[in-house]
N, C-alpha and C positions, 0 to 999 in steps of 0.2 A: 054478255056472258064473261064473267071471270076467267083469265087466263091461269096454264099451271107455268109454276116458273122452278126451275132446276137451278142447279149450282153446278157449271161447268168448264170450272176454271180455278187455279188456287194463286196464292204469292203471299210470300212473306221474305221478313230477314228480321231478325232477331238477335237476343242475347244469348242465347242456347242453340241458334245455326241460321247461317244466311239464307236458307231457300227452307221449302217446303219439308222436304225428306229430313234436312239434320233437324227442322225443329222436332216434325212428330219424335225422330228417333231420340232426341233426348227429352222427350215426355215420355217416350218407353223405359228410357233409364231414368227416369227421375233426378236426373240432371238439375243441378243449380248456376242458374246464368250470373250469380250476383258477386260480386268483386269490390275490392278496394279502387275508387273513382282514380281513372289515368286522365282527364279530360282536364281537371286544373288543379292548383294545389289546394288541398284541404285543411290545410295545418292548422288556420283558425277557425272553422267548422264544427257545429256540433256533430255532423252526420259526416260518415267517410266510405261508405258502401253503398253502390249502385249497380244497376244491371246494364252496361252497356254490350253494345255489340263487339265482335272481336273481328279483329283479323277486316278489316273493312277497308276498301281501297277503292273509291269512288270512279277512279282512270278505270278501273276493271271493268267498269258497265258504262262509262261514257267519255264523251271524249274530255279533257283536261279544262278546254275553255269552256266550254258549258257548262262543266261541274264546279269553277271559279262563282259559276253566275248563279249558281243554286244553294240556298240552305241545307241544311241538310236532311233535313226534314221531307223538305221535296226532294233531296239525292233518294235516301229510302222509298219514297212513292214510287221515284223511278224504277225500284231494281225490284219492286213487287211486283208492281206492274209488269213488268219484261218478262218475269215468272208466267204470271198470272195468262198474257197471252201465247206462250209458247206452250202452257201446260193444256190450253182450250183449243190449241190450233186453229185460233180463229184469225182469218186470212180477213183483212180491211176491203180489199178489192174484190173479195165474191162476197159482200152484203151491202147492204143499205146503210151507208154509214151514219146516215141521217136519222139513222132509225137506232143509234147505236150511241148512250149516254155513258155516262158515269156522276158518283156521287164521291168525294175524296175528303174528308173532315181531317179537322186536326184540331185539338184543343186549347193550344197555344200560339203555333202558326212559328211562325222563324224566329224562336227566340235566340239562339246563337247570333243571330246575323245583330238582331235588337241590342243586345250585349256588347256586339264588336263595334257598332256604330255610332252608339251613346261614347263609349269609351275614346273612340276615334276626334267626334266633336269635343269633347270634354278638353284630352289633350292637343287635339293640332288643329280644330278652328272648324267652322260648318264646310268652307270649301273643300275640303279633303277627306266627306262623307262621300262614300260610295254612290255613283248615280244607277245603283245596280240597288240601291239597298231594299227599296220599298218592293221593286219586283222580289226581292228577297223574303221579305220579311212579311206580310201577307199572309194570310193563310190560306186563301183561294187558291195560291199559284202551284198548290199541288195537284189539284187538279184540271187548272188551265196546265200546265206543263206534261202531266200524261195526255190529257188530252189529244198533247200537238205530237205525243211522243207516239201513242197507238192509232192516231186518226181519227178519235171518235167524235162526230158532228153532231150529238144530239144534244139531249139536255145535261149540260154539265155545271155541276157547283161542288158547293164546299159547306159543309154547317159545323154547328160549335154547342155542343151539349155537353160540356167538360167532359168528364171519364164515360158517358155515354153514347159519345161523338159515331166512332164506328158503326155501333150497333143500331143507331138511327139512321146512319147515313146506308147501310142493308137493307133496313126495313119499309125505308122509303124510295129506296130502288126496287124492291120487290112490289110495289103498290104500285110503280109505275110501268112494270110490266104487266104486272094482273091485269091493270086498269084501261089496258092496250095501247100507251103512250110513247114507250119504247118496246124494243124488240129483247135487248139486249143494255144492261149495264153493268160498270165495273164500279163496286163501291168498298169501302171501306174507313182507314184511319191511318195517320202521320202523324211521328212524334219525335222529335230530337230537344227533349228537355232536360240536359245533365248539362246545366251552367251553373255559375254564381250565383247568380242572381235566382233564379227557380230554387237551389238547395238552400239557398238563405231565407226566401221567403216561405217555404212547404214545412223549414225544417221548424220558422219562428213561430206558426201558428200547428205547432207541432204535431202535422201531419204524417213527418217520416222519425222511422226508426234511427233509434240512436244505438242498438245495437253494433257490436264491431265482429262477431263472429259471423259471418256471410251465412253459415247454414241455419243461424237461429236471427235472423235480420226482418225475412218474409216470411209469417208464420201465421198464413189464413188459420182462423177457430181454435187456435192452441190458445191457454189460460195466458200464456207471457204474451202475448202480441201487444207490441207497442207503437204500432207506426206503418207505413207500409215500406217499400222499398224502389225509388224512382227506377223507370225501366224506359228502352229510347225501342222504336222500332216501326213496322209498316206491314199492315195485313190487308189485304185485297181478296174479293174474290168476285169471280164474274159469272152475274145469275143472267138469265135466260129465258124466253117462251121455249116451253118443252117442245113445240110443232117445228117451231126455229131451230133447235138445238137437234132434233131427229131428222131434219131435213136434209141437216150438213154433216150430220153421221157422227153428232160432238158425245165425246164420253160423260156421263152424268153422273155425277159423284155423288148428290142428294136432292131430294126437294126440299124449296122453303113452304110452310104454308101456313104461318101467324107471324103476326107481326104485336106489340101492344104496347101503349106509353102513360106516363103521366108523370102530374108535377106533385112532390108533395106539400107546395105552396107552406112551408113552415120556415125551413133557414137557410142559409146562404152555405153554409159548410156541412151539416150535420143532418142527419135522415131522421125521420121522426121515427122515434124508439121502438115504438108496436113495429114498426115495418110497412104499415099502411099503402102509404104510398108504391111501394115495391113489391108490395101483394097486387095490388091494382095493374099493373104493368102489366103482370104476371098472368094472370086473370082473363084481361084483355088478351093476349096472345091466346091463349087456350079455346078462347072465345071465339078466334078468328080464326082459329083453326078447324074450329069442330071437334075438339076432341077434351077428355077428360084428365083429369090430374094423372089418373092412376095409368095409364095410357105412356105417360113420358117416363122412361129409363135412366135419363139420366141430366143433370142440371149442370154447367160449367155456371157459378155462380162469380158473382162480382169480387168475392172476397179477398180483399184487399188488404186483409191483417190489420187494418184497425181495430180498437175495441167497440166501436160503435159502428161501423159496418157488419161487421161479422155475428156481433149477435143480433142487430136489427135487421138483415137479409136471412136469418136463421127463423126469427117470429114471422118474415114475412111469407115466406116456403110454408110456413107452419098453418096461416093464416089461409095462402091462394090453393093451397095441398089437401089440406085437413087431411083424415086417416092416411092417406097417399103420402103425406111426407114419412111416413114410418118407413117406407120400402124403397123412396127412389135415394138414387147413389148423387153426391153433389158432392162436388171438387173441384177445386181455384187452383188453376194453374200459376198464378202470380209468385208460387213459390220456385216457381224455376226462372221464371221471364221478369220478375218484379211487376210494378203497376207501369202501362205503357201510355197512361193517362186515355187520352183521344184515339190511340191506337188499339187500347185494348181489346176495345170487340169485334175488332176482326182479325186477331190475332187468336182471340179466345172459340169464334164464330169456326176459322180453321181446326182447331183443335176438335171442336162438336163435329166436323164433316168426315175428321181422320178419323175419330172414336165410331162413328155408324159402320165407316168404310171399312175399319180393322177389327170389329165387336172386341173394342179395349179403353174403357174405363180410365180417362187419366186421373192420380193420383194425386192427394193435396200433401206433398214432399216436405219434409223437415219438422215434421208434427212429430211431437210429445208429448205434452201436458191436457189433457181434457179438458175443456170449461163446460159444467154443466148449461151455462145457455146458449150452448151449440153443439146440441146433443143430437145433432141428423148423420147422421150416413156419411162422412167425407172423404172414403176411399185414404184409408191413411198410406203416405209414405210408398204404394206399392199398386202398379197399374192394376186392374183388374177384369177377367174378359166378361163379357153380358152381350147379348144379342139386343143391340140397342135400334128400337123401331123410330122411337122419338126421342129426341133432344132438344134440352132450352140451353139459351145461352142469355146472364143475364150482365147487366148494365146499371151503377147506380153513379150520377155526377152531383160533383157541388151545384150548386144551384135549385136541386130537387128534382134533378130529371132522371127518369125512371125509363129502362126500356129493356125489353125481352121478346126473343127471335126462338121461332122454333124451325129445326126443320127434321125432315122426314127420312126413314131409308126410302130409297129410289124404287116404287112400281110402276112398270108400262101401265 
């Protein structure tokens, strides 16, 4: 018998607020996290705006030597996490720890550390690489390192579905509770990619915006979108068996109950134009949930302000929707947070759990210009309230990987 699985727990840190509270509250204000890059100089750069986080002082969540030995990537898993279990109250020594995984993705894994240690051999010779480096630089070791940070003994990994990452590493924690495997896991996404070498290569095969005015840089489904805008960050959330979670008297923020994926097996960078493939994702969730297009209230779509994402996730809504795309509300939060690559969907997954929890619509911020082929509902500029029963949350990565999570407002 298929298990129900809740959502009982949050964490993030961001570019628009390090915990849970500042981020919704600056999706309430339509907040934009994106800035002129402090991280290195830009001077010869075509791109000079990113969404990093502020005010971030890694001694504040750990101690000084341990945080020497951490990317930063996995510093952010860290301080999600610590969120994530203080917000679920869940106590390691009254459960089954064994019973108690996590799923922790990241897209690129420690490229800061990659950057510093190339550079390091380059100029002063291999013996004076870090023997820290590879546990650094890894991308597993964000969530062997919560792992060891929350206790949890069960099934624990790491996947890589480029910008999809998160939102499969949710959707395959949720399968693993349904499917009675665990009891309990914490999944999500980690992302610390605002270096050199990532803004030279995103900016060459000219992914990111070259814009220099921060509020017209990320601009899901506006006619001027030219690029997306690179975003660092860490969203967690920790699902649950509802039996397990009423047991221990844990507060339940939402249910999950679809999950859907696929590949669009066409190209390495670019989504096949119809949206096919990200109809199909789409589809599949709906599927797995039982339920119908017209049923979900509201879509956080991938939209990323490229031109070929934004309108190819426009025909694909159009496509997995039919009449039902007329009416449901879709809005890309990436205009406040930028894109957080591997991070994003559980950054964006947050977002869909505050919006059921708060009946508030977050808004696709710094929209102007119309393009007739993204002509759906994108909540411009301005939160809006809706009694939201169901929510998707979608995911599209290079490589064609396609994924979309639904979850539920919360009934006994």
């Amino acid at each position: 018998m298929e298990r129900r699985v809740v959502v009982t727990g949050l964490g993030c840190i961001t570019p628009i607020g390090n915990n849970v509270e500042e981020f919704w509250k600056g999706i309430e204000n339509s907040k934009c996290g994106i800035d002129e890059i402090t991280a290195f100089d830009t001077t010869d750069y075509k791109v000079h705006l990113a969404a990093e986080i502020k005010n971030f002082n890694p001694e504040d969540y750990m101690d000084k030597k341990e945080a020497k030995r951490m990317d930063r990537f996995i510093q952010l898993a860290i301080v999600a996490a610590k969120e994530t279990m203080t917000d679920s109250n869940l106590k390691v020594d009254e459960i089954d720890a064994t019973r108690f995984g996590l799923i922790i993705g990241s897209g690129i894994g420690g490229l800061i550390t990659i950057h510093e240690g190339c550079t390091i051999l380059n100029e002063k010779g291999p013996n004076r690489v870090s023997p820290f480096f590879i546990p650094m630089a890894i991308s597993n070791m964000a969530a062997g390192n919560v792992s060891i940070e929350v206790g949890a003994k069960g099934q624990t990994y790491s996947l890589t579905t480029a910008c999809a990452t998160a939102t499969d590493a949710i959707g395959e924690a949720f399968r693993m509770i349904r499917h009675g495997y665990q009891d309990i896991m914490m999944a999500g996404g980690t992302e610390a990619p605002i270096t050199p070498i990532s803004v030279a290569g995103f900016s060459n095969m000219k992914a990111l915006s070259t814009a220099t005015d921060k509020n017209r840089a990320s601009i899901p489904f506006d006619k001027e979108r030219n690029g997306f805008v690179m975003g660092e960050g860490s969203g967690l959330i920790l699902l649950e068996d509802l039996e397990h979670a009423k047991k221990r008297g844990a507060k339940i923020y939402a249910e999950i109950v679809g999950y859907g994926a696929s590949s669009d097996a066409y190209h390495i960078t670019s989504p096949l134009p119809d949206g096919e493939g990200g109809a199909r994702a789409m589809t599949n969730a709906m599927q797995d949930a039982k339920i119908k297009p017209e049923d979900i209230t509201y879509i956080n779509a991938h939209g990323t302000s490229t031109h070929l994402n934004d309108s190819g996730e426009t025909l694909a809504v159009k496509t997995a929707f039919g009449d039902a795309s007329k009416i449901v509300m879709m809005s890309s939060t990436k205009g406040n947070t930028g894109h957080l690559l591997g991070a994003a969907g559980g950054v964006e997954a947050i977002a869909c759990i505050k919006a059921i929890e708060k009946g508030l619509v977050p808004p696709t911020i710094n929209y102007q210009v119309p393009d007739e082929e993204c002509d759906l509902d994108i909540v411009p500029n301005m939160p809006r309230k809706a009694d939201i029963q169901y929510a998707m949350s979608n995911s599209l990565g290079f490589g064609g990987h396609n994924s979309s999570i639904i979850f539920k407002k919360y009934e006994a």
